[in-house]
C-alpha positions in Angstrom: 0.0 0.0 0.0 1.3 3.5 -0.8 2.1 5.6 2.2 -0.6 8.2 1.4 -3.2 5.4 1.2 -1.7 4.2 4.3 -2.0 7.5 5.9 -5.6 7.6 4.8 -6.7 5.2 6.7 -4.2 5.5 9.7 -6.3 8.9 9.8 -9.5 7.1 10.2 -8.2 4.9 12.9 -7.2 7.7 15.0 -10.5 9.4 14.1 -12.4 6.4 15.3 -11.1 6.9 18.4 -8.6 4.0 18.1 -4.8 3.8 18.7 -3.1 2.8 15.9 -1.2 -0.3 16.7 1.3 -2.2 14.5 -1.5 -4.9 14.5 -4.0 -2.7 13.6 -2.0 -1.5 10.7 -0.7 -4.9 9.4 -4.5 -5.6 9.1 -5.6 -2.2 7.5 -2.7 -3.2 4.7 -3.4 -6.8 4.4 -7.5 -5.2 3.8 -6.4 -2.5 1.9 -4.1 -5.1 -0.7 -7.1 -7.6 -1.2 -9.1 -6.3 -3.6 -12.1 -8.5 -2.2 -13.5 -9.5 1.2 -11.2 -11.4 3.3 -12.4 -13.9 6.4 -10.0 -13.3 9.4 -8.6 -16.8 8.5 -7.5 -15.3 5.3 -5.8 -11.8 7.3 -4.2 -13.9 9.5 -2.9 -16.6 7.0 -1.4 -13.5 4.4 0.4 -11.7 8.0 1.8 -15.6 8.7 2.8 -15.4 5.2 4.5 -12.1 5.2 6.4 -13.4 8.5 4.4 -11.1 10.9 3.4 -12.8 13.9 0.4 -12.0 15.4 -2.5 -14.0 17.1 -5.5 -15.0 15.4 -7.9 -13.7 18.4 -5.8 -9.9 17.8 -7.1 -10.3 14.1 -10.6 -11.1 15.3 -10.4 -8.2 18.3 -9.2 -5.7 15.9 -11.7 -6.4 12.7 -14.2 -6.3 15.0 -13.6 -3.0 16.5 -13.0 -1.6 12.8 -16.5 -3.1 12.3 -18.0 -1.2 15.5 -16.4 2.3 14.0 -17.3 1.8 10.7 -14.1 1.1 9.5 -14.8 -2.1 8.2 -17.6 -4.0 6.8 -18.7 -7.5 7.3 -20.3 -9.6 5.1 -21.3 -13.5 4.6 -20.6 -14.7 0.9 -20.2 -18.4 2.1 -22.5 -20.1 4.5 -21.0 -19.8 7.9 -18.2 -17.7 6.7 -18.2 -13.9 7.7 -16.1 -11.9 5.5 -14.5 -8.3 6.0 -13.6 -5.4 3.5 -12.8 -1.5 3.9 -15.4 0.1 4.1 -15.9 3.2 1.5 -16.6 6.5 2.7 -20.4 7.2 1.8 -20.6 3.9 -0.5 -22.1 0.4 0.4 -21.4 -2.2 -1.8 -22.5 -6.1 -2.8 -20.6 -8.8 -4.0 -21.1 -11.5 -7.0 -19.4 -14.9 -6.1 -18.1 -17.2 -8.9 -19.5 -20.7 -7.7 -16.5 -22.5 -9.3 -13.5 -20.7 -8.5 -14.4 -18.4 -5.2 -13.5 -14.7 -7.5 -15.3 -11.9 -5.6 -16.5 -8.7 -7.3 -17.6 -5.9 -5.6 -20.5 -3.9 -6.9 -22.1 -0.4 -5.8 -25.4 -0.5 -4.2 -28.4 -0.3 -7.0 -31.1 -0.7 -4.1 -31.0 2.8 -2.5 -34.3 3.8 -4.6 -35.9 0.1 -3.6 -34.8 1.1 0.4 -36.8 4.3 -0.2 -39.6 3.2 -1.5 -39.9 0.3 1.0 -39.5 2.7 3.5 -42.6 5.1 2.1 -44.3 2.3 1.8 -44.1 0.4 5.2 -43.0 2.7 7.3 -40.3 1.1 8.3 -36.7 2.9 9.2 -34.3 0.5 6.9 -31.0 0.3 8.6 -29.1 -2.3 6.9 -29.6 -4.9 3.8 -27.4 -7.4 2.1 -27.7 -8.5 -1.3 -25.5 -11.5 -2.6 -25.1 -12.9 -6.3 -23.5 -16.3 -7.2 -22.7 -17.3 -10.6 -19.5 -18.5 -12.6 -17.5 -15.8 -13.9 -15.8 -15.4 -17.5 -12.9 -17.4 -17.1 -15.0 -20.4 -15.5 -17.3 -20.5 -18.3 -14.9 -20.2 -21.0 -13.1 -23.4 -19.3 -16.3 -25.3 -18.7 -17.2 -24.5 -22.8 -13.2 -26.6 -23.3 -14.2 -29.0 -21.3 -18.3 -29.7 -23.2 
């Protein structure tokens, strides 16, 4: 990660009202590398892998007090599996799921309108949705059409 990226989110730590540890910022960087929702298996496996040593229950701690400052988002794209990703200022995002391979995209909200409208219409305060697509991306069905 560059160090102004870094910085960026060092800034939100602090803003959070969190001290930022070494820890804290092996995780940010591990999060901020991804490029798709990691479980905190995942974190702790790629700061193993990097030679970092940290517990698994500090990984844990830490995601989920970035979750409790909105620092983080969790997410469940595989039964009993929570996953976690930076969380985008003012954005909330989804995630398609190739069924074959496990490739994550990320995609921008389309249901703010839908939340709206739900809401006129119920009555009720919305305060949270998830949405979840599975499928088989490009390069899976290209190899499955080799293989037919």
């Amino acid at each position: 990660m560059s160090d102004a990226r870094l910085q960026k989110w060092e800034e939100k730590v602090k803003k959070s009202g969190l001290r930022l540890t070494q820890q804290r910022r092996l995780i940010l960087s591990v999060l901020k590398n991804a490029g798709r929702p990691l479980t905190a298996v995942d974190i702790f496996c790629r700061l193993k892998q990097r030679g970092n040593h940290i517990e698994k229950s500090t990984v844990y701690r830490n995601l989920n007090e970035f979750c409790n400052r909105s620092l983080v988002e969790k997410t469940q794209l595989e039964s009993n599996k929570t996953s976690f990703e930076l969380k985008k200022s003012g954005q909330h995002f989804h995630h398609i799921m190739c069924l074959q391979c496990g490739d994550v995209l990320s995609l921008p909200c389309p249901l703010k309108d839908f939340n709206n409208k739900l809401t006129e219409s119920t009555e009720y305060e919305i305060v949270s949705h998830q949405l979840n697509l599975y499928g088989f991306c490009p390069v899976c069905q290209e190899k499955e059409e080799e293989y037919s």
